[in-house]
N, C-alpha and C positions, 0 to 999 in steps of 0.2 A: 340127445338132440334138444331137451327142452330144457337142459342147464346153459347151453348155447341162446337162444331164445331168451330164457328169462335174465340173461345178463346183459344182451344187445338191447331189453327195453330199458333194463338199469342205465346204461350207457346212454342211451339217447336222451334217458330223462334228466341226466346229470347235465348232460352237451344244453337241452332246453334251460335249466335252471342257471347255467353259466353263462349263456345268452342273454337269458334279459338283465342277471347282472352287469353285464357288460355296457346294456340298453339303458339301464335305471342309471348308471356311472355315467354317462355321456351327457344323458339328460341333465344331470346335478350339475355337469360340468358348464354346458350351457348358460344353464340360467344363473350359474353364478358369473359368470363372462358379463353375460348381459347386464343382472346386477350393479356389476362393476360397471360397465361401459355407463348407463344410465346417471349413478350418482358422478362419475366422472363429470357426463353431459353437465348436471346439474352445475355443479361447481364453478365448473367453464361458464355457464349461462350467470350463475350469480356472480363470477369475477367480472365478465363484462359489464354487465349495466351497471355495477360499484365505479369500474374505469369508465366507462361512460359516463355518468352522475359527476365524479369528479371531473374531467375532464371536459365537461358540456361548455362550457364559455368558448373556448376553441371549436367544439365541432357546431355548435347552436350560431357561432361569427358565418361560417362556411354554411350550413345552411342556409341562413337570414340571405347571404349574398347572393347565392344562387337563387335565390325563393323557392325554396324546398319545402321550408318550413310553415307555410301556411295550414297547414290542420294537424299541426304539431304530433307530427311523424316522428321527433326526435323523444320527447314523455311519453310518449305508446312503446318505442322502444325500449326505452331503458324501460320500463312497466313489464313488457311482456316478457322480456327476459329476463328479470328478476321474479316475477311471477311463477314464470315457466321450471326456473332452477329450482324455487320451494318445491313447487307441485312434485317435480322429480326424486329431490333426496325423501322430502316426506312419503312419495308410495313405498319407498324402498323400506325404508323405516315402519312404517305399518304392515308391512309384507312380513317382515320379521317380527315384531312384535304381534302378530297373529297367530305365527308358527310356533313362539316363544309358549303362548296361552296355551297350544295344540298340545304340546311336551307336556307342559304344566301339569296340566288337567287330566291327563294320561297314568300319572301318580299315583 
């Protein structure tokens, strides 16, 4: 009876350790999704306000006409979204470069 018993704890403690592998693998997969998604964001954010910048004399005309433009909503834009896109790919890149040191040092 108690070779039964002490292999059903074996068993269950295998089933636990396969679990949170399963748990840790999800997580990984996650955050590198996100990762992605993020510097994606970024990108996007620093391609527009480039086409913005460039293209301001056409959208700055359509402003001016409509008077939108009086506390120059159109420079805050292109600003924040170029701003916004640095801020972005650089967390990522320090994120890693963190983890990078983590390994490192581990040596």
């Amino acid at each position: 009876m108690t070779y039964f018993q002490d292999n059903s704890s074996v068993i269950a403690n295998s089933a636990l350790v396969d679990a949170a592998q399963v748990i840790n693998a999800r997580k990984q997969l996650i955050n590198s999704i996100f990762s992605v998604a993020q510097v994606i964001v970024g990108v996007v954010l620093l391609a527009l306000s480039t086409h913005l910048a460039v293209e301001s004399e056409i959208y700055l005309n359509a402003l001016d006409q409509s008077g939108l433009n009086q506390y120059h909503v159109f420079a805050l834009l292109v600003c924040t979204s170029f701003f916004a896109g640095i801020l972005l790919i650089a967390q990522q890149v320090l994120h890693h470069d963190v983890n990078g040191l983590d390994e490192i040092s581990s040596y």
